[in-house]
KEDREN-419768 format. One record per residue (C-alpha): residue number from 1; residue in one letter; z, x, y. Coordinates in steps of 0.1 Angstrom, whole numbers. Layout:
! KEDREN-419768
<atom><num>NUM</num><residuo>A</residuo><z>Z</z><x>X</x><y>Y</y></atom>
...
//
This chain:
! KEDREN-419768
<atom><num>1</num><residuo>X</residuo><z>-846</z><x>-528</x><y>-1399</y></atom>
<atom><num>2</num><residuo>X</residuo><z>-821</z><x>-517</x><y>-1426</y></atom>
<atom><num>3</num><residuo>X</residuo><z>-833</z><x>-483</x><y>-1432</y></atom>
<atom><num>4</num><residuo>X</residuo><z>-824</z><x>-478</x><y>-1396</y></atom>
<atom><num>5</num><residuo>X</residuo><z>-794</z><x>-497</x><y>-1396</y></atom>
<atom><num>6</num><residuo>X</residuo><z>-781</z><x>-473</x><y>-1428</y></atom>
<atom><num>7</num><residuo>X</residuo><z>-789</z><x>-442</x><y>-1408</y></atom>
<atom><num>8</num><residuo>X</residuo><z>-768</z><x>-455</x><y>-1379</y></atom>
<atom><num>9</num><residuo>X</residuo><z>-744</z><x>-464</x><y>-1405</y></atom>
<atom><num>10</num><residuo>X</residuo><z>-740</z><x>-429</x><y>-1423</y></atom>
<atom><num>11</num><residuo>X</residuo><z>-742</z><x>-410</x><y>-1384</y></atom>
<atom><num>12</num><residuo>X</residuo><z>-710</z><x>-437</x><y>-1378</y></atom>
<atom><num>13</num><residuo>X</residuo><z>-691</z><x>-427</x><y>-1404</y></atom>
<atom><num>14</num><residuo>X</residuo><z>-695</z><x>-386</x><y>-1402</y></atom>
<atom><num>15</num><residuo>X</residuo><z>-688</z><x>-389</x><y>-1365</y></atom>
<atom><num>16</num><residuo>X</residuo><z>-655</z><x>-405</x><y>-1375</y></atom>
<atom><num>17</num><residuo>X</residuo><z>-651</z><x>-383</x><y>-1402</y></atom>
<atom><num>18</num><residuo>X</residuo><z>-655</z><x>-353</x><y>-1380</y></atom>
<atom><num>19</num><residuo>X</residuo><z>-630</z><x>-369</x><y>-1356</y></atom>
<atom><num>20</num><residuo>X</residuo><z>-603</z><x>-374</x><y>-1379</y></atom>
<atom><num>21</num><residuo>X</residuo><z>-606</z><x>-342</x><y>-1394</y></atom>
<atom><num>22</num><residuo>X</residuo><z>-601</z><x>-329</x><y>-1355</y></atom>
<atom><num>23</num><residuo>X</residuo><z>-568</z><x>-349</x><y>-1354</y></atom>
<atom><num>24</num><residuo>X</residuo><z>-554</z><x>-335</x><y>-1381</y></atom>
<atom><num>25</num><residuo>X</residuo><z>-544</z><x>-337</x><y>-1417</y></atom>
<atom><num>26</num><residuo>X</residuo><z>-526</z><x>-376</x><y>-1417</y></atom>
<atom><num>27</num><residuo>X</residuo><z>-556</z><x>-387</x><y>-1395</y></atom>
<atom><num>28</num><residuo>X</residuo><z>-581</z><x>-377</x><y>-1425</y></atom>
<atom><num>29</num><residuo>X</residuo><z>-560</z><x>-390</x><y>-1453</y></atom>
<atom><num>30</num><residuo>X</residuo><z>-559</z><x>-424</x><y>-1438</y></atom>
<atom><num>31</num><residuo>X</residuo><z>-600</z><x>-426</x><y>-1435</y></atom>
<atom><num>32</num><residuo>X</residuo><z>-601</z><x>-417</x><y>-1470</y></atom>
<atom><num>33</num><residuo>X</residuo><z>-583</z><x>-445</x><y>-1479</y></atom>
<atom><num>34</num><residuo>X</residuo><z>-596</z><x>-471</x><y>-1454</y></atom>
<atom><num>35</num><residuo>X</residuo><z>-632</z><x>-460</x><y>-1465</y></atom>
<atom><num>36</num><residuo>X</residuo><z>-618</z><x>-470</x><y>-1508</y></atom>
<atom><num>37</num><residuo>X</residuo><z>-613</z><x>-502</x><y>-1494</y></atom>
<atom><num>38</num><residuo>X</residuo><z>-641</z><x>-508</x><y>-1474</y></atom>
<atom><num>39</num><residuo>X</residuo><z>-664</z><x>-493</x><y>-1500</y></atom>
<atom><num>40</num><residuo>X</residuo><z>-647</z><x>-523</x><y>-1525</y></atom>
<atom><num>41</num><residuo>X</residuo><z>-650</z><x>-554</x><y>-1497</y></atom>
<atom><num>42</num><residuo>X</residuo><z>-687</z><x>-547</x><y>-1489</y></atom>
<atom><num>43</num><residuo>X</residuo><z>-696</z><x>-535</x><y>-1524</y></atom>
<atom><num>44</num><residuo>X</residuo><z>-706</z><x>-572</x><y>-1534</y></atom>
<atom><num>45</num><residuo>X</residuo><z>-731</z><x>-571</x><y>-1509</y></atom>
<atom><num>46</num><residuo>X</residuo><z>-766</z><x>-561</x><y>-1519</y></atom>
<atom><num>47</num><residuo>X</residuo><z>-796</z><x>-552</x><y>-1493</y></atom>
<atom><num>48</num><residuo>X</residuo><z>-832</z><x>-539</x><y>-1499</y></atom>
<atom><num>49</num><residuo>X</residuo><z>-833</z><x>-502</x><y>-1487</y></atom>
<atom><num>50</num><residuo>X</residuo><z>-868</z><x>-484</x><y>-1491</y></atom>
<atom><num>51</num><residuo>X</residuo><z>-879</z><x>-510</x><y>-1513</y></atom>
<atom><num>52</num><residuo>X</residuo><z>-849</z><x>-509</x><y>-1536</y></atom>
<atom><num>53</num><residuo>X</residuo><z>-821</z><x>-527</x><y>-1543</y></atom>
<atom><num>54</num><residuo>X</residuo><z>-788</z><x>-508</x><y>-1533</y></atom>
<atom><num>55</num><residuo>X</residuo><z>-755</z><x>-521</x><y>-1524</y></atom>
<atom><num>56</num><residuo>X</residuo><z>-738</z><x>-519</x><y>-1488</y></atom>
<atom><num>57</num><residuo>X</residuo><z>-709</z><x>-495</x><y>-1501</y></atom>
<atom><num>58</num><residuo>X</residuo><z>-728</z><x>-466</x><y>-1508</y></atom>
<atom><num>59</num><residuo>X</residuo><z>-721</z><x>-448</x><y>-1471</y></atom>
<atom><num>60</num><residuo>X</residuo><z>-682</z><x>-449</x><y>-1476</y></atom>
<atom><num>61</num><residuo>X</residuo><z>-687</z><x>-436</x><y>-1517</y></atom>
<atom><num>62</num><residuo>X</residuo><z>-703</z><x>-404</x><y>-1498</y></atom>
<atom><num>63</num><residuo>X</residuo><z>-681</z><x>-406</x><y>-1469</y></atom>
<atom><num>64</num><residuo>X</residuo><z>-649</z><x>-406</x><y>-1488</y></atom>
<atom><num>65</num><residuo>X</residuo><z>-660</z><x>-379</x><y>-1509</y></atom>
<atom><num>66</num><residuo>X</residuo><z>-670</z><x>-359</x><y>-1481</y></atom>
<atom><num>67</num><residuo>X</residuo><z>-638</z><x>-364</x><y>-1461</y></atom>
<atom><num>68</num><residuo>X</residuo><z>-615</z><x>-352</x><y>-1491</y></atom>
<atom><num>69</num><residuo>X</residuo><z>-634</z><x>-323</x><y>-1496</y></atom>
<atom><num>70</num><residuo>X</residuo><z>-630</z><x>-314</x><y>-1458</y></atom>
<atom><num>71</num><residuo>X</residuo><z>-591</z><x>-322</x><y>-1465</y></atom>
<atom><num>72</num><residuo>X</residuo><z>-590</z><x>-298</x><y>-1495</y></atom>
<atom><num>73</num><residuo>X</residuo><z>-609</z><x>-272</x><y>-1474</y></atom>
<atom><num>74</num><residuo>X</residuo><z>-587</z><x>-271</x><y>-1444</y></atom>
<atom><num>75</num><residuo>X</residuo><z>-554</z><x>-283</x><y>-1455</y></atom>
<atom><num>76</num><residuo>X</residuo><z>-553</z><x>-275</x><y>-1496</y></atom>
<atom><num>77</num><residuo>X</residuo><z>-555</z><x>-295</x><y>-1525</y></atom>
<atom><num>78</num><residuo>X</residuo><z>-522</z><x>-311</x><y>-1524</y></atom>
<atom><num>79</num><residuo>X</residuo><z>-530</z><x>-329</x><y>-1497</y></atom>
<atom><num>80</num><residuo>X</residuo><z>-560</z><x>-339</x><y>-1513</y></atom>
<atom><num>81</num><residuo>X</residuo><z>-541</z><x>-350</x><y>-1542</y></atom>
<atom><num>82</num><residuo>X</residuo><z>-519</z><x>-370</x><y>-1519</y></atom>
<atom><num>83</num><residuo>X</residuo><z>-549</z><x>-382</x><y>-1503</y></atom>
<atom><num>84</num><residuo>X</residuo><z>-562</z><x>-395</x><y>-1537</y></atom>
<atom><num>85</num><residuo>X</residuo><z>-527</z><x>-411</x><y>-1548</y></atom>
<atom><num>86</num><residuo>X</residuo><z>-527</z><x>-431</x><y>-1513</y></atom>
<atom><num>87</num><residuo>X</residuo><z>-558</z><x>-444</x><y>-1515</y></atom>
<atom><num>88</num><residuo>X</residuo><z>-550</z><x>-456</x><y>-1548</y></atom>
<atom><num>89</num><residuo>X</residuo><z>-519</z><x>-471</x><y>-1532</y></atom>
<atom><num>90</num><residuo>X</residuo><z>-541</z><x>-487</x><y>-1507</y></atom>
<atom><num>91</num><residuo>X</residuo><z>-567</z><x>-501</x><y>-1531</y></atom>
<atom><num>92</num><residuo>X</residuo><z>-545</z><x>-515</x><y>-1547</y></atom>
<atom><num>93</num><residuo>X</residuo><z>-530</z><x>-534</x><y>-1523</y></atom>
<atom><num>94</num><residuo>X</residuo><z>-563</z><x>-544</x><y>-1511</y></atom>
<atom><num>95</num><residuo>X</residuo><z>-572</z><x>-558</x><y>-1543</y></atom>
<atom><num>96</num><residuo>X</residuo><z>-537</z><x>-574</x><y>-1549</y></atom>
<atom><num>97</num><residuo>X</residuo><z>-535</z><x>-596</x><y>-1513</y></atom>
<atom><num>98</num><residuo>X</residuo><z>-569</z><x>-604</x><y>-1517</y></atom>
<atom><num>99</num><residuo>X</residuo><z>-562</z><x>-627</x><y>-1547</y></atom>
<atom><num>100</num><residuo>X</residuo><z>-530</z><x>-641</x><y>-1530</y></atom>
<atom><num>101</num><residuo>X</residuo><z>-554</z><x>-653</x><y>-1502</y></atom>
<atom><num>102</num><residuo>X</residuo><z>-571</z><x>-672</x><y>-1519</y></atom>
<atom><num>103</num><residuo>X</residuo><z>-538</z><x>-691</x><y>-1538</y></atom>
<atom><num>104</num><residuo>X</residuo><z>-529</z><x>-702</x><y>-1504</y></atom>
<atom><num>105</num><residuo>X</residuo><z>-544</z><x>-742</x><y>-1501</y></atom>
<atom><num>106</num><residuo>X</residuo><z>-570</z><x>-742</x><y>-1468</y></atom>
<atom><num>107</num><residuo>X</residuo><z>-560</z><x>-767</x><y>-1440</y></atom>
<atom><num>108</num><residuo>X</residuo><z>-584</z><x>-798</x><y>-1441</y></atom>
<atom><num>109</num><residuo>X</residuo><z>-605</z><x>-786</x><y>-1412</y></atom>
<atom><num>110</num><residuo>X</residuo><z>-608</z><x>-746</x><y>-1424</y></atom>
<atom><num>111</num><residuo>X</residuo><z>-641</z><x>-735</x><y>-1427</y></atom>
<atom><num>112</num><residuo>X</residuo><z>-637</z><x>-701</x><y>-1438</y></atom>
<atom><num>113</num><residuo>X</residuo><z>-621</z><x>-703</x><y>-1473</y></atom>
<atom><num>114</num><residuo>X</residuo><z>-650</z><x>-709</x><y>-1490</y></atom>
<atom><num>115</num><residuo>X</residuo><z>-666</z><x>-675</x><y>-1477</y></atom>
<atom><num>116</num><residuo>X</residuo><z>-634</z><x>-658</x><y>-1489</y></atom>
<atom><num>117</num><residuo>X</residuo><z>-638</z><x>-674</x><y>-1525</y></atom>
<atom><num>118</num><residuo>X</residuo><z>-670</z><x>-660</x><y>-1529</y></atom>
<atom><num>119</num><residuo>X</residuo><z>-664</z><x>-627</x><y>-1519</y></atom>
<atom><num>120</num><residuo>X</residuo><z>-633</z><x>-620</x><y>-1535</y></atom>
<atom><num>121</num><residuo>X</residuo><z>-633</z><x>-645</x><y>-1570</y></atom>
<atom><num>122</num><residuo>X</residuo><z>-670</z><x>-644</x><y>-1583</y></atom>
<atom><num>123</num><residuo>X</residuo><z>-665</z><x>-603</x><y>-1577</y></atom>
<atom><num>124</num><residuo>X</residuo><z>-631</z><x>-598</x><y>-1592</y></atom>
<atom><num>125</num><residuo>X</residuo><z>-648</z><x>-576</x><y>-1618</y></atom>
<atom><num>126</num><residuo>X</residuo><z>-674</z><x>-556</x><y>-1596</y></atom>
<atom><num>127</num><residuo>X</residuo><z>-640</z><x>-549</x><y>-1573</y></atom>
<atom><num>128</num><residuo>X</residuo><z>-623</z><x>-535</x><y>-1597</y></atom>
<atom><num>129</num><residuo>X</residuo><z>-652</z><x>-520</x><y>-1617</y></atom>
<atom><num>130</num><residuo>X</residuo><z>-656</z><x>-501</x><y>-1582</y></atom>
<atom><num>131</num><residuo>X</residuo><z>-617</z><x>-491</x><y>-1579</y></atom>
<atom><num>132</num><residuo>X</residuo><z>-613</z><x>-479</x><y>-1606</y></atom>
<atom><num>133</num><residuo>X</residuo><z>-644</z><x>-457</x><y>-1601</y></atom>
<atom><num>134</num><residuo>X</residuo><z>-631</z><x>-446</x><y>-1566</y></atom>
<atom><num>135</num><residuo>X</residuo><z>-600</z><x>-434</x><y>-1581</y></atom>
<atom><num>136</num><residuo>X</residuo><z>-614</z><x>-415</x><y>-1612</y></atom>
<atom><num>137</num><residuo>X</residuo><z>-641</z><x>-397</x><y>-1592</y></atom>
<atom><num>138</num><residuo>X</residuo><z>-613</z><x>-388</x><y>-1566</y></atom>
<atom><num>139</num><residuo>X</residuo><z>-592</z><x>-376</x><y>-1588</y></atom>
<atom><num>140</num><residuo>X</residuo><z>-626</z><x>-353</x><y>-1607</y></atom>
<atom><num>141</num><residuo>X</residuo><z>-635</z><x>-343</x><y>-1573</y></atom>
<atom><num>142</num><residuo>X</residuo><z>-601</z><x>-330</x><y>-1562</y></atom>
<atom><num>143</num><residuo>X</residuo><z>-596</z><x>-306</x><y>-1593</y></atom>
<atom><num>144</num><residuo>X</residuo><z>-641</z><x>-297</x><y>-1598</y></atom>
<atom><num>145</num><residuo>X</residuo><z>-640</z><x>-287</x><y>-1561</y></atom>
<atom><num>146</num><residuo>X</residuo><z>-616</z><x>-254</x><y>-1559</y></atom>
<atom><num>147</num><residuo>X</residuo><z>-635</z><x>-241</x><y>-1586</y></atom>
<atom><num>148</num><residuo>X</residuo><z>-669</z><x>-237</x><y>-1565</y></atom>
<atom><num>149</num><residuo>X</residuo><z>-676</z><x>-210</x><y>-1547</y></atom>
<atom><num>150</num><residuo>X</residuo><z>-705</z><x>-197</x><y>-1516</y></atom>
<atom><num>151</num><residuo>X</residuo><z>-705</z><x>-213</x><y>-1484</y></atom>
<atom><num>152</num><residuo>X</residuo><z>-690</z><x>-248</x><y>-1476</y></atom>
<atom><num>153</num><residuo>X</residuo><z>-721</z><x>-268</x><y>-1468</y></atom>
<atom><num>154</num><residuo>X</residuo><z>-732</z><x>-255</x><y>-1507</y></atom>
<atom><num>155</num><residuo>X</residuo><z>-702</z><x>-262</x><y>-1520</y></atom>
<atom><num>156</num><residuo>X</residuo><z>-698</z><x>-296</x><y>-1503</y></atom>
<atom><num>157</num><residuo>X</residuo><z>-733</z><x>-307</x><y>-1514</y></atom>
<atom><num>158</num><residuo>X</residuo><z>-731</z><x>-295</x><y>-1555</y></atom>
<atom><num>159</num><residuo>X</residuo><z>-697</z><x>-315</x><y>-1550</y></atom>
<atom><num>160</num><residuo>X</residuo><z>-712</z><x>-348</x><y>-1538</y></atom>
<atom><num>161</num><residuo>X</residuo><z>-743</z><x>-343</x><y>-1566</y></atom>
<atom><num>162</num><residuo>X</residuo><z>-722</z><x>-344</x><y>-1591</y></atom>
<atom><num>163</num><residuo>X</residuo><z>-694</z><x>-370</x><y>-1583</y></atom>
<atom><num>164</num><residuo>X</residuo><z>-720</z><x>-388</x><y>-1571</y></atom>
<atom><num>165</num><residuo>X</residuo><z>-737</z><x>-388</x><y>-1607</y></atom>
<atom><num>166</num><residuo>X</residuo><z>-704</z><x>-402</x><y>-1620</y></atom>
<atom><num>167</num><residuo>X</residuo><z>-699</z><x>-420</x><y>-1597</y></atom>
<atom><num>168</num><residuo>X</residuo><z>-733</z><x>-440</x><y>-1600</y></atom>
<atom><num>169</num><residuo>X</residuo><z>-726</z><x>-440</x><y>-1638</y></atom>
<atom><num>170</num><residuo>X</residuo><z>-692</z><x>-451</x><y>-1640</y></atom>
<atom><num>171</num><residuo>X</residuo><z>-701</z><x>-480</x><y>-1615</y></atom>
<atom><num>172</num><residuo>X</residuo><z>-726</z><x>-495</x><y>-1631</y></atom>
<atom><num>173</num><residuo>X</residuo><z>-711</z><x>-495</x><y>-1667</y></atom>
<atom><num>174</num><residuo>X</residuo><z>-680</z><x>-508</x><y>-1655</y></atom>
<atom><num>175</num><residuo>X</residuo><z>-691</z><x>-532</x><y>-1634</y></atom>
<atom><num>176</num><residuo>X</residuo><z>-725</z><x>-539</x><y>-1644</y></atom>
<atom><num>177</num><residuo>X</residuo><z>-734</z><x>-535</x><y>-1679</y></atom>
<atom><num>178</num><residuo>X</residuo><z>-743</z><x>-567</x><y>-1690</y></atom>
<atom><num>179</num><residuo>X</residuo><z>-749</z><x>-584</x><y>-1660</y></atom>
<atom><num>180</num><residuo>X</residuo><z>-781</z><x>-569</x><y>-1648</y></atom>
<atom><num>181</num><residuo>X</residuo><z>-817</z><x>-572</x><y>-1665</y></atom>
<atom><num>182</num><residuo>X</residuo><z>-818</z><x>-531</x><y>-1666</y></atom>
<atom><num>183</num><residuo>X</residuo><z>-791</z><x>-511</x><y>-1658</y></atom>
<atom><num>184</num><residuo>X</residuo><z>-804</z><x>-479</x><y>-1659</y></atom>
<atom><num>185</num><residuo>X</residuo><z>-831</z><x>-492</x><y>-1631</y></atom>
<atom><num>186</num><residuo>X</residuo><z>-799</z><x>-498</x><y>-1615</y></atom>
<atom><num>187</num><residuo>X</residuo><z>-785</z><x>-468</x><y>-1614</y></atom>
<atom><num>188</num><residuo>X</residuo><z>-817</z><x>-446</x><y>-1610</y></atom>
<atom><num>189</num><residuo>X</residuo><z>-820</z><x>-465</x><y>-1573</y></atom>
<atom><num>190</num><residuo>X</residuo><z>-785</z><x>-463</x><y>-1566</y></atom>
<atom><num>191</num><residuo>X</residuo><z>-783</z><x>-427</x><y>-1574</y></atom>
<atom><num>192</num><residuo>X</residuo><z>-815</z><x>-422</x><y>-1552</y></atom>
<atom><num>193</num><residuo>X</residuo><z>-804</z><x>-434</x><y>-1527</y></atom>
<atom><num>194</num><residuo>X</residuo><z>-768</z><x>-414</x><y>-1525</y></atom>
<atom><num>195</num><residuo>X</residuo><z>-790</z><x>-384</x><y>-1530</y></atom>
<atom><num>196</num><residuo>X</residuo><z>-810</z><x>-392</x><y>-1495</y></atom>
<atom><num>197</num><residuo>X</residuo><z>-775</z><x>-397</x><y>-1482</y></atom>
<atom><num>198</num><residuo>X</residuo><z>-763</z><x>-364</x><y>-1496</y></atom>
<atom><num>199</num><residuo>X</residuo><z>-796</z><x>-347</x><y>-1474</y></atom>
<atom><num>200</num><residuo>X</residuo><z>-784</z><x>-362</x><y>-1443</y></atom>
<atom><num>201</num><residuo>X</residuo><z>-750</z><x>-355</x><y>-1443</y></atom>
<atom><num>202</num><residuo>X</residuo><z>-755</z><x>-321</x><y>-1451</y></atom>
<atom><num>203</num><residuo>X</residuo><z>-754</z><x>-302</x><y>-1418</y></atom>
<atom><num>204</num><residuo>X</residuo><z>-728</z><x>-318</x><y>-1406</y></atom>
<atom><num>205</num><residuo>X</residuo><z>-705</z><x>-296</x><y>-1426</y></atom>
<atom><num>206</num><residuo>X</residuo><z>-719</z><x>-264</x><y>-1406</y></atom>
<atom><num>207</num><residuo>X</residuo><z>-711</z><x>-287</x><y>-1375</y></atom>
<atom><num>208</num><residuo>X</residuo><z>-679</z><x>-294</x><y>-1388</y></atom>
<atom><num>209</num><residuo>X</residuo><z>-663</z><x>-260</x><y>-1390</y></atom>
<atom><num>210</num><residuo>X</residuo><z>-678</z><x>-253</x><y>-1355</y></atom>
<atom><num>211</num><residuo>X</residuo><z>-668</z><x>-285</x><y>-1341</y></atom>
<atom><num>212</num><residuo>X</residuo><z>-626</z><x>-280</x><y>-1355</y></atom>
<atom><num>213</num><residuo>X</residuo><z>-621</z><x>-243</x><y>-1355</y></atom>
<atom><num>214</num><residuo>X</residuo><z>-597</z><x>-241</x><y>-1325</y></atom>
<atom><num>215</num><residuo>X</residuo><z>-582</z><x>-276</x><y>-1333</y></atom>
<atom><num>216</num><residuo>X</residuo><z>-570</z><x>-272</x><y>-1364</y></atom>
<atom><num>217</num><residuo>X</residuo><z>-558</z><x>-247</x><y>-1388</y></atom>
<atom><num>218</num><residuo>X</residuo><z>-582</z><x>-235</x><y>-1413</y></atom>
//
Protein backbone atom coordinates (compact mmCIF):
# COMPACT_ATOMS: atom_id res chain seq x y z
CA UNK A 1 0.00 0.00 0.00
CA UNK A 2 2.80 2.65 0.55
CA UNK A 3 4.76 2.02 -2.52
CA UNK A 4 1.56 3.06 -4.26
CA UNK A 5 0.71 5.73 -2.12
CA UNK A 6 4.51 7.31 -2.74
CA UNK A 7 4.01 7.06 -6.48
CA UNK A 8 0.69 8.96 -6.14
CA UNK A 9 2.61 11.20 -3.93
CA UNK A 10 5.57 12.06 -6.26
CA UNK A 11 2.84 12.26 -9.54
CA UNK A 12 1.02 15.05 -6.93
CA UNK A 13 3.76 17.01 -6.41
CA UNK A 14 5.18 17.30 -10.23
CA UNK A 15 1.63 18.00 -11.35
CA UNK A 16 1.79 21.00 -8.99
CA UNK A 17 5.09 21.71 -9.80
CA UNK A 18 4.30 21.81 -13.53
CA UNK A 19 1.35 24.07 -12.65
CA UNK A 20 3.16 26.57 -10.81
CA UNK A 21 5.80 26.78 -13.18
CA UNK A 22 2.75 27.59 -15.76
CA UNK A 23 1.63 30.55 -13.56
CA UNK A 24 4.66 32.11 -13.47
CA UNK A 25 7.80 32.95 -11.70
CA UNK A 26 6.15 34.08 -7.83
CA UNK A 27 3.77 30.98 -8.24
CA UNK A 28 7.13 28.60 -8.36
CA UNK A 29 9.08 30.44 -5.71
CA UNK A 30 6.35 29.99 -3.26
CA UNK A 31 6.14 25.96 -3.86
CA UNK A 32 9.72 25.86 -3.26
CA UNK A 33 9.35 27.24 -0.04
CA UNK A 34 6.04 25.58 1.04
CA UNK A 35 7.66 22.13 -0.10
CA UNK A 36 11.11 23.24 2.77
CA UNK A 37 8.50 23.30 5.22
CA UNK A 38 6.59 20.47 4.47
CA UNK A 39 9.76 18.40 3.83
CA UNK A 40 10.78 19.48 7.78
CA UNK A 41 6.90 18.76 9.45
CA UNK A 42 6.70 15.21 7.83
CA UNK A 43 10.35 14.49 8.09
CA UNK A 44 9.87 12.85 11.57
CA UNK A 45 7.74 10.41 10.12
CA UNK A 46 9.26 7.10 9.13
CA UNK A 47 7.44 4.43 6.73
CA UNK A 48 8.67 1.03 5.21
CA UNK A 49 8.98 1.59 1.43
CA UNK A 50 10.31 -1.62 -0.63
CA UNK A 51 11.29 -3.17 2.38
CA UNK A 52 13.33 -0.22 3.74
CA UNK A 53 13.08 2.26 6.14
CA UNK A 54 12.73 5.84 4.54
CA UNK A 55 11.27 8.91 5.92
CA UNK A 56 7.90 10.70 4.50
CA UNK A 57 9.96 13.93 3.35
CA UNK A 58 11.88 12.49 0.74
CA UNK A 59 9.18 13.59 -2.30
CA UNK A 60 9.33 17.37 -1.40
CA UNK A 61 13.71 17.01 -1.00
CA UNK A 62 13.32 16.02 -4.86
CA UNK A 63 10.47 18.22 -5.56
CA UNK A 64 12.02 21.36 -4.26
CA UNK A 65 15.14 20.65 -6.05
CA UNK A 66 13.37 20.01 -9.12
CA UNK A 67 11.18 23.18 -8.94
CA UNK A 68 14.30 25.58 -8.45
CA UNK A 69 16.08 24.15 -11.18
CA UNK A 70 12.89 24.75 -13.45
CA UNK A 71 13.00 28.47 -11.81
CA UNK A 72 16.77 28.88 -12.79
CA UNK A 73 15.88 27.52 -16.24
CA UNK A 74 13.10 29.78 -17.23
CA UNK A 75 13.48 32.77 -15.13
CA UNK A 76 17.52 32.96 -14.22
CA UNK A 77 19.41 32.38 -11.22
CA UNK A 78 18.48 35.35 -9.35
CA UNK A 79 15.33 34.28 -9.01
CA UNK A 80 16.59 31.12 -7.90
CA UNK A 81 18.68 32.81 -5.38
CA UNK A 82 15.65 34.71 -4.24
CA UNK A 83 13.84 31.57 -4.27
CA UNK A 84 16.55 29.96 -1.92
CA UNK A 85 16.69 33.15 0.53
CA UNK A 86 12.72 32.85 0.89
CA UNK A 87 12.52 29.64 1.67
CA UNK A 88 15.08 30.12 4.20
CA UNK A 89 12.76 32.93 5.45
CA UNK A 90 10.01 30.58 5.56
CA UNK A 91 11.72 27.72 7.32
CA UNK A 92 12.58 29.65 9.56
CA UNK A 93 9.52 30.87 10.55
CA UNK A 94 8.20 27.43 10.50
CA UNK A 95 10.61 26.29 12.84
CA UNK A 96 10.29 29.45 15.13
CA UNK A 97 6.14 29.39 15.64
CA UNK A 98 6.36 25.84 16.05
CA UNK A 99 8.16 26.14 19.39
CA UNK A 100 5.84 29.09 20.45
CA UNK A 101 2.93 26.57 20.05
CA UNK A 102 3.87 24.51 22.19
CA UNK A 103 4.62 27.40 25.18
CA UNK A 104 1.03 28.25 24.96
CA UNK A 105 -0.75 26.03 28.16
CA UNK A 106 -3.70 23.58 26.46
CA UNK A 107 -7.30 24.24 27.70
CA UNK A 108 -8.30 21.35 30.18
CA UNK A 109 -10.39 19.51 27.61
CA UNK A 110 -7.66 19.85 24.48
CA UNK A 111 -6.77 16.74 23.05
CA UNK A 112 -4.44 17.67 20.46
CA UNK A 113 -1.38 19.21 22.30
CA UNK A 114 0.13 16.24 23.10
CA UNK A 115 0.33 15.19 19.20
CA UNK A 116 1.93 18.61 18.67
CA UNK A 117 4.60 17.92 21.59
CA UNK A 118 5.67 14.90 19.94
CA UNK A 119 6.12 16.10 16.70
CA UNK A 120 7.64 19.28 17.17
CA UNK A 121 9.90 18.82 20.84
CA UNK A 122 11.30 15.12 20.72
CA UNK A 123 12.36 16.33 16.77
CA UNK A 124 13.73 19.71 17.51
CA UNK A 125 17.10 18.33 16.32
CA UNK A 126 16.03 16.21 13.16
CA UNK A 127 14.04 19.66 12.19
CA UNK A 128 16.67 21.55 12.16
CA UNK A 129 19.25 18.87 11.16
CA UNK A 130 16.91 18.90 7.96
CA UNK A 131 16.75 22.88 7.59
CA UNK A 132 19.77 23.40 7.65
CA UNK A 133 20.30 20.71 4.99
CA UNK A 134 17.53 22.33 2.74
CA UNK A 135 19.15 25.51 2.78
CA UNK A 136 22.89 24.36 2.10
CA UNK A 137 21.93 22.01 -0.76
CA UNK A 138 19.69 25.03 -2.13
CA UNK A 139 22.12 27.28 -2.06
CA UNK A 140 24.92 24.29 -3.93
CA UNK A 141 22.28 23.58 -6.27
CA UNK A 142 21.60 27.18 -7.42
CA UNK A 143 25.40 28.02 -8.17
CA UNK A 144 26.37 23.67 -9.51
CA UNK A 145 23.50 24.09 -11.92
CA UNK A 146 24.45 26.92 -14.54
CA UNK A 147 27.59 25.26 -14.97
CA UNK A 148 25.94 22.04 -16.66
CA UNK A 149 25.46 21.81 -19.97
CA UNK A 150 23.22 19.26 -22.85
CA UNK A 151 19.69 19.04 -22.74
CA UNK A 152 17.44 19.88 -19.69
CA UNK A 153 16.12 16.57 -18.59
CA UNK A 154 20.23 15.61 -18.40
CA UNK A 155 20.98 18.47 -16.80
CA UNK A 156 18.03 18.33 -14.39
CA UNK A 157 18.78 14.64 -13.51
CA UNK A 158 23.02 14.98 -12.86
CA UNK A 159 21.56 18.00 -10.72
CA UNK A 160 19.23 15.98 -8.52
CA UNK A 161 22.19 12.95 -8.27
CA UNK A 162 24.30 14.97 -6.88
CA UNK A 163 22.46 17.30 -4.42
CA UNK A 164 20.74 14.49 -3.62
CA UNK A 165 24.10 12.72 -2.49
CA UNK A 166 24.54 15.66 -0.15
CA UNK A 167 21.69 15.96 0.56
CA UNK A 168 21.28 12.29 1.99
CA UNK A 169 24.74 12.91 3.66
CA UNK A 170 24.36 16.08 5.22
CA UNK A 171 20.98 14.72 6.70
CA UNK A 172 21.92 11.95 8.32
CA UNK A 173 25.14 13.36 9.98
CA UNK A 174 23.43 16.28 11.14
CA UNK A 175 20.53 14.77 12.31
CA UNK A 176 21.39 11.34 12.77
CA UNK A 177 24.78 10.40 13.72
CA UNK A 178 24.58 9.00 16.86
CA UNK A 179 21.11 8.17 17.15
CA UNK A 180 20.77 5.31 14.78
CA UNK A 181 22.43 1.65 15.15
CA UNK A 182 24.12 2.26 11.48
CA UNK A 183 24.11 5.22 9.78
CA UNK A 184 25.52 4.47 6.75
CA UNK A 185 22.59 1.67 6.32
CA UNK A 186 20.68 4.76 6.76
CA UNK A 187 21.77 6.66 4.26
CA UNK A 188 22.40 3.81 1.56
CA UNK A 189 18.26 3.35 1.74
CA UNK A 190 17.54 6.80 1.81
CA UNK A 191 19.75 7.59 -1.01
CA UNK A 192 18.05 4.53 -2.90
CA UNK A 193 15.25 5.46 -2.65
CA UNK A 194 15.74 9.42 -3.95
CA UNK A 195 17.47 7.70 -6.77
CA UNK A 196 14.04 5.70 -7.79
CA UNK A 197 12.44 9.10 -7.33
CA UNK A 198 14.99 10.79 -9.55
CA UNK A 199 13.88 7.84 -12.46
CA UNK A 200 10.34 8.86 -12.22
CA UNK A 201 10.48 12.27 -12.29
CA UNK A 202 12.62 12.35 -15.08
CA UNK A 203 10.36 12.78 -18.14
CA UNK A 204 8.50 15.15 -16.76
CA UNK A 205 11.04 17.75 -17.56
CA UNK A 206 10.52 16.96 -21.46
CA UNK A 207 6.75 17.41 -20.53
CA UNK A 208 7.49 20.39 -18.90
CA UNK A 209 8.99 22.56 -21.66
CA UNK A 210 6.16 21.25 -23.93
CA UNK A 211 3.52 21.71 -21.47
CA UNK A 212 4.81 25.90 -20.58
CA UNK A 213 6.30 27.07 -23.88
CA UNK A 214 3.51 29.51 -24.82
CA UNK A 215 2.75 30.36 -21.20
CA UNK A 216 5.69 31.57 -20.10
CA UNK A 217 8.80 33.10 -21.16
CA UNK A 218 11.70 30.93 -21.60
Amino acid sequence: MNELIFFLHIWIVLAFALGALRLGQAALTAFIGLQGVLANLFVVKQMSLFGLTVTCSDVFSIGGILSLNLLQEYFGKDAAKRAVNISLGALLFFALMSQIHLFYQPAPFDATHGAFQDIFSSSLRIVFASLATFYLVQQWDVRFFPYLKGKLPLRVGLSLFLSQLLDTALFSVLGLYGLVESLFDIMFMSFLIKCLLILVSAPFTVFAKRFVKNAIPI
